[in-house]
N, C-alpha and C positions, 0 to 999 in steps of 0.2 A: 504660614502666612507670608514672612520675609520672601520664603523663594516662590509662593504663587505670581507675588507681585514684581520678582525681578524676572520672572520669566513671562510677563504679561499677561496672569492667568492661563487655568488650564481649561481646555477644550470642553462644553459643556455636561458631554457624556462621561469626562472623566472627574469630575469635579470632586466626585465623593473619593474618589483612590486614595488620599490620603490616607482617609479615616479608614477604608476598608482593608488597606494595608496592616495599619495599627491593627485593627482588631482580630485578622489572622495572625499575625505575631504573638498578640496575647493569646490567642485560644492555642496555638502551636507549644508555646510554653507552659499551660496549664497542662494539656497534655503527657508532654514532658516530664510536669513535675506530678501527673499521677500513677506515670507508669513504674513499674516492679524493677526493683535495684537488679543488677544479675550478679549473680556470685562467680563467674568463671571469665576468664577472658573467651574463652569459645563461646559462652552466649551472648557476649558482648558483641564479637564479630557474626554471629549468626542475627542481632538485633539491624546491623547496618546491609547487611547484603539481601 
């Protein structure tokens, strides 16, 4: 809210971004935290590339 109002409001179509930001974040993280430990650093680098 602080910076909606220092920056004059945001543009009508973007109004929700906030919230839809947030809530990709959390889904990003549940994600995260459902996926399978890996036991090797080779899987670990094959998880990122």
């Amino acid at each position: 809210k602080e910076i909606e109002d220092f920056l004059g409001g945001y543009p009508e179509r973007k109004r929700d971004y906030p919230e839809r930001v947030l809530e990709a974040l959390r889904i990003t993280i549940g994600n995260y935290r459902k996926a399978q430990p890996t036991t090797t650093a080779a899987e670990s680098f094959l998880k990122i590339t």
